[in-house]
C-alpha angles and dihedrals in degrees: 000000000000131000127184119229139193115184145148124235117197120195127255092028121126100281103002129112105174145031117245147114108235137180110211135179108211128206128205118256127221143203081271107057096038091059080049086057097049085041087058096035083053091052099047099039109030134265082276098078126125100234089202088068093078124098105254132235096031107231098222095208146189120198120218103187145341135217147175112270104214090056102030123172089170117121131162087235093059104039083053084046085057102040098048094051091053098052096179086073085081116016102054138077112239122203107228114236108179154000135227142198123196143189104225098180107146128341123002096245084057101052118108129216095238085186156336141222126186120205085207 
Protein backbone atom coordinates (compact mmCIF):
# COMPACT_ATOMS: atom_id res chain seq x y z
CA UNK A 1 0.00 0.00 0.00
CA UNK A 2 1.02 3.57 -0.31
CA UNK A 3 -0.18 6.90 1.75
CA UNK A 4 0.82 10.32 1.11
CA UNK A 5 2.03 12.54 4.07
CA UNK A 6 2.75 16.25 4.84
CA UNK A 7 4.11 16.91 8.12
CA UNK A 8 6.75 19.49 10.41
CA UNK A 9 9.38 18.34 12.33
CA UNK A 10 10.63 20.46 14.65
CA UNK A 11 14.20 19.73 16.35
CA UNK A 12 14.75 18.56 19.55
CA UNK A 13 11.71 16.94 19.59
CA UNK A 14 11.44 13.15 20.40
CA UNK A 15 12.43 11.74 17.23
CA UNK A 16 13.20 14.61 15.27
CA UNK A 17 16.60 15.81 13.94
CA UNK A 18 15.81 18.60 11.82
CA UNK A 19 13.67 21.20 11.31
CA UNK A 20 11.54 21.07 8.18
CA UNK A 21 8.12 20.79 6.71
CA UNK A 22 8.09 17.91 4.31
CA UNK A 23 5.06 15.93 1.55
CA UNK A 24 5.90 11.91 1.20
CA UNK A 25 4.52 9.33 -0.43
CA UNK A 26 5.19 5.89 1.82
CA UNK A 27 5.36 2.50 0.70
CA UNK A 28 4.70 -0.47 2.56
CA UNK A 29 7.67 -2.55 3.76
CA UNK A 30 8.00 -6.70 3.73
CA UNK A 31 9.83 -9.65 5.42
CA UNK A 32 12.32 -8.91 2.56
CA UNK A 33 13.32 -5.31 2.93
CA UNK A 34 13.44 -5.28 6.65
CA UNK A 35 16.24 -8.26 6.67
CA UNK A 36 17.92 -5.68 3.88
CA UNK A 37 17.79 -3.20 6.46
CA UNK A 38 19.42 -5.34 9.30
CA UNK A 39 21.85 -6.56 6.48
CA UNK A 40 22.90 -2.41 5.90
CA UNK A 41 22.64 -1.43 9.55
CA UNK A 42 25.20 -4.55 10.07
CA UNK A 43 27.50 -3.18 7.46
CA UNK A 44 27.59 0.32 8.60
CA UNK A 45 27.68 -0.32 12.42
CA UNK A 46 29.58 -3.83 13.14
CA UNK A 47 28.32 -7.61 13.72
CA UNK A 48 27.90 -6.40 17.14
CA UNK A 49 24.60 -4.48 16.65
CA UNK A 50 21.63 -4.96 18.51
CA UNK A 51 19.18 -5.57 15.71
CA UNK A 52 16.39 -4.51 18.06
CA UNK A 53 17.90 -0.80 17.98
CA UNK A 54 16.47 -0.08 14.72
CA UNK A 55 13.44 1.70 14.21
CA UNK A 56 10.88 -1.00 13.14
CA UNK A 57 8.70 -1.27 10.18
CA UNK A 58 11.11 0.67 7.69
CA UNK A 59 8.92 3.53 5.87
CA UNK A 60 10.32 3.08 2.30
CA UNK A 61 9.63 6.98 1.16
CA UNK A 62 9.62 9.07 -1.29
CA UNK A 63 9.69 12.69 -0.60
CA UNK A 64 7.72 15.01 -2.67
CA UNK A 65 8.79 18.25 -1.50
CA UNK A 66 10.39 20.09 1.25
CA UNK A 67 9.82 23.79 3.00
CA UNK A 68 10.67 25.86 5.36
CA UNK A 69 8.50 25.39 8.56
CA UNK A 70 8.22 28.68 9.90
CA UNK A 71 6.89 29.81 6.81
CA UNK A 72 5.06 26.57 5.49
CA UNK A 73 2.70 26.53 2.22
CA UNK A 74 2.65 22.40 2.39
CA UNK A 75 -0.68 20.78 2.73
CA UNK A 76 -1.90 16.81 2.01
CA UNK A 77 -4.53 18.23 -0.33
CA UNK A 78 -2.18 19.74 -2.36
CA UNK A 79 0.65 17.23 -2.51
CA UNK A 80 -2.55 14.55 -3.70
CA UNK A 81 -3.58 17.42 -6.04
CA UNK A 82 0.14 17.08 -7.47
CA UNK A 83 0.55 13.88 -7.53
CA UNK A 84 -2.67 12.98 -9.22
CA UNK A 85 -2.15 15.56 -12.25
CA UNK A 86 1.42 14.03 -13.03
CA UNK A 87 0.42 10.44 -13.24
CA UNK A 88 3.89 9.11 -14.04
CA UNK A 89 4.70 9.82 -10.45
CA UNK A 90 3.11 6.77 -9.83
CA UNK A 91 2.67 4.72 -12.57
CA UNK A 92 6.09 4.49 -13.93
CA UNK A 93 9.32 2.62 -13.13
CA UNK A 94 12.47 5.18 -12.40
CA UNK A 95 16.16 4.07 -12.85
CA UNK A 96 17.90 5.10 -9.90
CA UNK A 97 20.98 7.36 -10.59
CA UNK A 98 22.40 8.22 -7.52
CA UNK A 99 22.62 8.20 -4.12
CA UNK A 100 23.09 10.59 -1.68
CA UNK A 101 24.06 10.97 1.84
CA UNK A 102 23.38 14.20 3.87
CA UNK A 103 24.06 15.72 6.83
CA UNK A 104 20.30 17.24 8.09
CA UNK A 105 21.45 18.88 11.48
CA UNK A 106 19.36 21.91 11.96
CA UNK A 107 17.34 23.81 9.35
CA UNK A 108 17.08 22.67 5.50
CA UNK A 109 18.69 25.42 4.20
CA UNK A 110 21.58 24.34 6.57
CA UNK A 111 22.00 20.72 5.64
CA UNK A 112 25.36 19.64 3.49
CA UNK A 113 25.77 16.83 0.57
CA UNK A 114 28.36 14.93 2.35
CA UNK A 115 28.58 12.89 -0.85
CA UNK A 116 27.46 11.55 -3.84
CA UNK A 117 27.54 8.22 -5.89
CA UNK A 118 26.31 7.77 -9.16
CA UNK A 119 25.14 4.09 -10.38
CA UNK A 120 26.04 5.40 -13.99
Amino acid sequence: GMQETSDIAVCGKPGQVCSIAWSEMTLATDPEHEEAMDRLHRLFFGEGWDAGSRTRPWTPHNSIAYDNPDTNALSLLDTITYMSSVPSLLGRERRVEAMSLWSTEGKMEEWVCIDRVRFW
